[in-house]
C-alpha positions as a printed NumPy array, in Angstrom:
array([[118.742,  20.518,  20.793],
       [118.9  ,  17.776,  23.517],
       [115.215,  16.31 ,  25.131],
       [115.194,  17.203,  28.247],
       [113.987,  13.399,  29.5  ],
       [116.387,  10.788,  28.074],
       [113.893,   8.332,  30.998],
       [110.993,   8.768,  28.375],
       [112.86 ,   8.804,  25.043],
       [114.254,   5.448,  26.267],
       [110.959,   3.822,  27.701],
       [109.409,   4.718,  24.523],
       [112.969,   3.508,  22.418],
       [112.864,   6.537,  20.676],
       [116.012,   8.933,  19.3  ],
       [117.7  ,  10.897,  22.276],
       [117.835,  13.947,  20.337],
       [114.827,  14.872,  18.763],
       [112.766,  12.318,  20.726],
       [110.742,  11.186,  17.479],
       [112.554,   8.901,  15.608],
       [112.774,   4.989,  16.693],
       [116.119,   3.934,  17.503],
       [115.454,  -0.033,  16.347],
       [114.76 ,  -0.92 ,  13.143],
       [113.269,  -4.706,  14.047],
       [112.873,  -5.918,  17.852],
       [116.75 ,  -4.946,  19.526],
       [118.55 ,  -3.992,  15.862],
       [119.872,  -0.644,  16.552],
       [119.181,   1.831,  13.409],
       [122.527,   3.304,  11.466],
       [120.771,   7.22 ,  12.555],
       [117.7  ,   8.114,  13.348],
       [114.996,   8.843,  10.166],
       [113.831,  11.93 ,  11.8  ],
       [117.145,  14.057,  12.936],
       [120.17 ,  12.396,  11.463],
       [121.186,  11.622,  14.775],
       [124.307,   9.267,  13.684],
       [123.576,   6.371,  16.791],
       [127.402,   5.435,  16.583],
       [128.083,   6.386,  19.789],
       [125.185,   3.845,  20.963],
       [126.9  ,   0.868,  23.161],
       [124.924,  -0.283,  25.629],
       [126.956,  -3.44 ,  25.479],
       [125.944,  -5.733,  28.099],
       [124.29 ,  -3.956,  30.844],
       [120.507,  -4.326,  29.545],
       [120.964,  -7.663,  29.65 ],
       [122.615,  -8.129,  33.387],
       [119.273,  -5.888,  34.322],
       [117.339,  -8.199,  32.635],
       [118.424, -11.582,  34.384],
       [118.229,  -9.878,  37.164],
       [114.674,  -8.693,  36.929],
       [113.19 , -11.401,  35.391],
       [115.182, -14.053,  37.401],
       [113.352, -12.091,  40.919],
       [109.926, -12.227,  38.762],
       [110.016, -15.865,  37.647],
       [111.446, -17.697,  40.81 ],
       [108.654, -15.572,  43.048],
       [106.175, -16.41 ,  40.525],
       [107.304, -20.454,  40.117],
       [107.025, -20.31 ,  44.008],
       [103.951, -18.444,  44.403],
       [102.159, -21.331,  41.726],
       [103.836, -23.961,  43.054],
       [103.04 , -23.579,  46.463],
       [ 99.626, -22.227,  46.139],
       [ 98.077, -24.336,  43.859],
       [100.595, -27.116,  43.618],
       [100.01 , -27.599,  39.683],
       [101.376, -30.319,  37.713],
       [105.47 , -29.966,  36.094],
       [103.462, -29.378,  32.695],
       [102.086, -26.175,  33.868],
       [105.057, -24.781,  34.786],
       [106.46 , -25.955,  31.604],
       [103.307, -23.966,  29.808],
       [103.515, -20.678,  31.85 ],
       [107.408, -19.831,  32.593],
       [108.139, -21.089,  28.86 ],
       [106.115, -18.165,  27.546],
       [106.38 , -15.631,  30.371],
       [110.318, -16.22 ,  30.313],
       [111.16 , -15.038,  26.291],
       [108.168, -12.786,  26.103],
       [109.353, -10.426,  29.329],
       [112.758, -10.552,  28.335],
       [111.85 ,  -9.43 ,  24.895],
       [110.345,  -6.644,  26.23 ],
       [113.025,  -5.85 ,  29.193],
       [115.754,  -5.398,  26.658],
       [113.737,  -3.187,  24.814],
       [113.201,  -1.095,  27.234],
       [116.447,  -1.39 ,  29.128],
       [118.524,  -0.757,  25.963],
       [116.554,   2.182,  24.744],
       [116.743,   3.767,  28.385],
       [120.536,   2.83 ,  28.842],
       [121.037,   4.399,  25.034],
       [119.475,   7.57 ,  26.027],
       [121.063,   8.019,  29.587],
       [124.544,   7.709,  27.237],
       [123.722,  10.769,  25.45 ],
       [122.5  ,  12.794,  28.089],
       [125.618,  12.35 ,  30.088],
       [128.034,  12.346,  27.192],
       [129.376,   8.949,  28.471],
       [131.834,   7.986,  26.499],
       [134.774,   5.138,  26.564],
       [137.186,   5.472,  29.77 ],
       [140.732,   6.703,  29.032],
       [143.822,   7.145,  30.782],
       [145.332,  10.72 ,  30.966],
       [148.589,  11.639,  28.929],
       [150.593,  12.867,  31.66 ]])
């Protein structure tokens, strides 16, 4: 049985088969299989393509946003220091979350697997 939206199951980091289970154990530690189905999550490798999102997202984000501060209320260095040093790890946190879980779930839906050459 396959859930027909791997966009939820993944926003929600939860299993891509039986869409109830969690697929991390603590913050971005992928579980062994899922508690609910047995899904076995070995086939799980989002390797680094969360994270490329992520820069990219949060590096639009945090340059408008240093910009938009800077430049409209011209604060001191320390605020910057204050507000970009908690935004930065705290989005990205919860980015990766998201971004794995969805990437995760997109992999089983489309039975992507590791490229290989033909035996010809």
């Amino acid at each position: 049985m396959t859930v027909a939206n791997p966009i939820t199951n993944g926003v929600r980091a939860r299993c891509p088969k039986c869409g109830e289970g969690p697929l991390f154990t603590n913050g971005l530690s992928l579980r062994d299989a899922c508690p609910k189905c047995g899904l076995d999550y070995g086939f799980a490798d989002s390797g680094d393509g969360p994270a490329v999102f992520v820069i990219m997202i949060l590096g639009a984000l945090t340059l408008g946003g240093a910009l938009f501060l800077e430049f409209r209320y011209d604060p001191p260095v320390w605020v910057h220091v204050v507000v970009w040093g908690m935004f930065i790890p705290i989005v990205a946190f919860g980015l990766l979350r998201v971004l794995k879980g969805l990437l995760i779930n997109l992999q089983f839906a489309n039975r992507a697997e590791e490229g290989r050459f033909d035996k010809h």
